[in-house]
C-alpha positions as CSV (number, residue, x, y, z in Angstrom):
1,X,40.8,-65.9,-135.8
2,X,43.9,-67.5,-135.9
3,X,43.9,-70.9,-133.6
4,X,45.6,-71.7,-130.8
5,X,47.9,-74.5,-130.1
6,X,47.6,-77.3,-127.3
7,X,50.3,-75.9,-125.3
8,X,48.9,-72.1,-125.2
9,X,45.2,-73.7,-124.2
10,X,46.5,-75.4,-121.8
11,X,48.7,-72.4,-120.3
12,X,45.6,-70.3,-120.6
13,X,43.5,-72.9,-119.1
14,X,45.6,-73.6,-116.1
15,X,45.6,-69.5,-115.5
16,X,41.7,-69.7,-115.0
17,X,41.8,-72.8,-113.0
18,X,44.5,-70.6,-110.9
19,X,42.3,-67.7,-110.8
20,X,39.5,-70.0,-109.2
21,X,41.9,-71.5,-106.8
22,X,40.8,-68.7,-104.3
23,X,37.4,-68.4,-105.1
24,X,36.4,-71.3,-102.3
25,X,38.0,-68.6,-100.0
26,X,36.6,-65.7,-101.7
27,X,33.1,-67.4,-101.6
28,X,33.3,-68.3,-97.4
29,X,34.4,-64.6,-96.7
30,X,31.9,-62.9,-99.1
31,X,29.5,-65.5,-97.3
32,X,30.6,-64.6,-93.5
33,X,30.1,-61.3,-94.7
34,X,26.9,-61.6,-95.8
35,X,25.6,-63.2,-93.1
36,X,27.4,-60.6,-90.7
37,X,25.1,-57.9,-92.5
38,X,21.8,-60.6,-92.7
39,X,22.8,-60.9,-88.5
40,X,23.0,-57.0,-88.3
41,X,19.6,-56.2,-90.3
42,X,18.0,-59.3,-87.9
43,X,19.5,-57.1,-85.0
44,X,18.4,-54.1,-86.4
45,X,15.0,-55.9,-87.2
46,X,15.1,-57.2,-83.3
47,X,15.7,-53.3,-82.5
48,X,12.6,-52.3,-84.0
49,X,10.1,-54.9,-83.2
50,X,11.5,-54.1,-79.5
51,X,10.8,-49.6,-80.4
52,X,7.3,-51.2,-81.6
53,X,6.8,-53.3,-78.6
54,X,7.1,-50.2,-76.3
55,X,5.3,-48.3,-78.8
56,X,2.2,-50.6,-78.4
57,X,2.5,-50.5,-73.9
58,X,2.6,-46.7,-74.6
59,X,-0.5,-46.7,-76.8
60,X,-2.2,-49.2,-74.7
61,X,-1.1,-46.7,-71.1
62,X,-2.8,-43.7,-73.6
63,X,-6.0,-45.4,-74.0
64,X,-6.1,-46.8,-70.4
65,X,-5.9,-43.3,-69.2
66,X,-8.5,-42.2,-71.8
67,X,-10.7,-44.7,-70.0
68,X,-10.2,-43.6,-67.1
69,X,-10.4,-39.6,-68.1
70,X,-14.2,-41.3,-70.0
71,X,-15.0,-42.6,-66.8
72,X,-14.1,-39.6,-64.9
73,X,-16.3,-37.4,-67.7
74,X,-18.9,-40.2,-67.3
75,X,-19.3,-39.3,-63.6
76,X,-18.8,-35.5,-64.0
77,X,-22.0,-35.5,-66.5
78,X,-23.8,-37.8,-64.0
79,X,-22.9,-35.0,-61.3
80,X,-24.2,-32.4,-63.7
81,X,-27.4,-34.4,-64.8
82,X,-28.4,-34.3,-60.9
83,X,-27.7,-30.7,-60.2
84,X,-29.2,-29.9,-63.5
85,X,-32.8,-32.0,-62.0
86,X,-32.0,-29.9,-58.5
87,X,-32.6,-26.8,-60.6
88,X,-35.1,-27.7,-62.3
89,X,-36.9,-28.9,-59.0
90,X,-36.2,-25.1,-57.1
91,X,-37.3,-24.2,-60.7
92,X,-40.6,-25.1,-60.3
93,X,-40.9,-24.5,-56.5
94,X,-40.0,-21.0,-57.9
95,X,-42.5,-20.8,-60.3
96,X,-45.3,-22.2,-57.5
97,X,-43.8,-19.2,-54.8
98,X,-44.1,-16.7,-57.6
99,X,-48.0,-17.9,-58.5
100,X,-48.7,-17.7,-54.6
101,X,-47.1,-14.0,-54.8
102,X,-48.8,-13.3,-57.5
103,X,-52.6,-14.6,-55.7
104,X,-51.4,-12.8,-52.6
105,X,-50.8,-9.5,-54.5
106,X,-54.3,-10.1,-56.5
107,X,-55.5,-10.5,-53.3
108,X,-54.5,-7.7,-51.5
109,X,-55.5,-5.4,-54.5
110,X,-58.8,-6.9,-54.3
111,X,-58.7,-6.0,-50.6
112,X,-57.4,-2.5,-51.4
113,X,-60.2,-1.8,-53.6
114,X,-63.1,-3.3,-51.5
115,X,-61.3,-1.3,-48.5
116,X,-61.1,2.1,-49.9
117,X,-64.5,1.6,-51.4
118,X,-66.0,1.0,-48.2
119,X,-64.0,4.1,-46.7
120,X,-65.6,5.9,-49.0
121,X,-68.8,4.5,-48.7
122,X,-68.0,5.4,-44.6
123,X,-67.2,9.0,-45.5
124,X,-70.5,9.4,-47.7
125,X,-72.9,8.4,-44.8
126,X,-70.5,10.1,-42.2
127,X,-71.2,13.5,-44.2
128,X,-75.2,12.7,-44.7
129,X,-75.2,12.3,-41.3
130,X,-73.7,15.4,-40.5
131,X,-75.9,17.1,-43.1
132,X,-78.8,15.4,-41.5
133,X,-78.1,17.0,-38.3
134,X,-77.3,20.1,-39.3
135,X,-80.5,20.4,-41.2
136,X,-82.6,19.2,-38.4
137,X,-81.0,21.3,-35.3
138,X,-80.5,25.0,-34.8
139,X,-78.0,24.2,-32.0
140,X,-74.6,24.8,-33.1
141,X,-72.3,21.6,-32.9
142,X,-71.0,20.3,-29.7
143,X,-67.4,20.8,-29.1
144,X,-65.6,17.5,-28.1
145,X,-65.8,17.0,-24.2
146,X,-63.0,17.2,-22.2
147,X,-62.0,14.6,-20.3
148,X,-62.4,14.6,-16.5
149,X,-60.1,13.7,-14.0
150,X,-61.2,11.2,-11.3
């Protein structure tokens, strides 16, 4: 590497020192630049946080209505739980009508039976008595009497 002499250092070394002149310059504009960007993205950051406030009322409108939709399901089951005891109740006065039916129709076939037993007990002496009479008598058997007129 062949070396240099004073002169050429010097011309090379005022070239660099050239070069820099505008870097001062460079360095403000890259650095309004850069905080034109860092200002956008804090913007853009701003935008957000502002689409995640409303985000956060909307959520917080959804689960006020849900509340209110609980609350309105709350009172529909309360509604539900009453008519549900109603039935129950005419359930069971049901259940007591149909056991009264029930006695009343035991009873009446009770009645039925005691009724067409003493018709027939009726019938049985009705004929001995006929038989009686017959046996007893020559006379032939009255025919029914007219009725008179007054």
């Amino acid at each position: 590497m062949a070396t240099r002499s004073v002169p050429e250092r010097v011309n090379v070394l005022e070239e660099a020192v050239s070069a820099l002149q505008h870097l001062p310059q460079d360095l403000a504009a890259f650095r309004a630049e850069v905080n034109v960007r860092f200002d956008q993205v804090d913007a853009r950051f701003d935008h957000v946080d502002a689409r995640f406030d409303q985000v956060d009322a909307r959520f917080d409108q959804v689960d006020a209505r849900f509340d209110q939709v609980d609350a309105r399901f709350e009172r529909v089951d309360s509604r539900f739980d009453r008519i549900d005891t109603q039935f129950q109740r005419i359930d069971e006065q049901f259940e007591r009508i149909d056991a009264r039916f029930q006695r009343i129709d035991d009873q009446f076939e009770q009645m039925y039976s005691q009724m067409r037993m003493l018709h027939e007990d009726l019938i049985g002496r009705i004929k001995a008595l006929g038989e009686e009479r017959h046996a007893g008598t020559t006379t032939p058997p009255r025919s029914p009497r007219s009725k008179r007129k007054r």
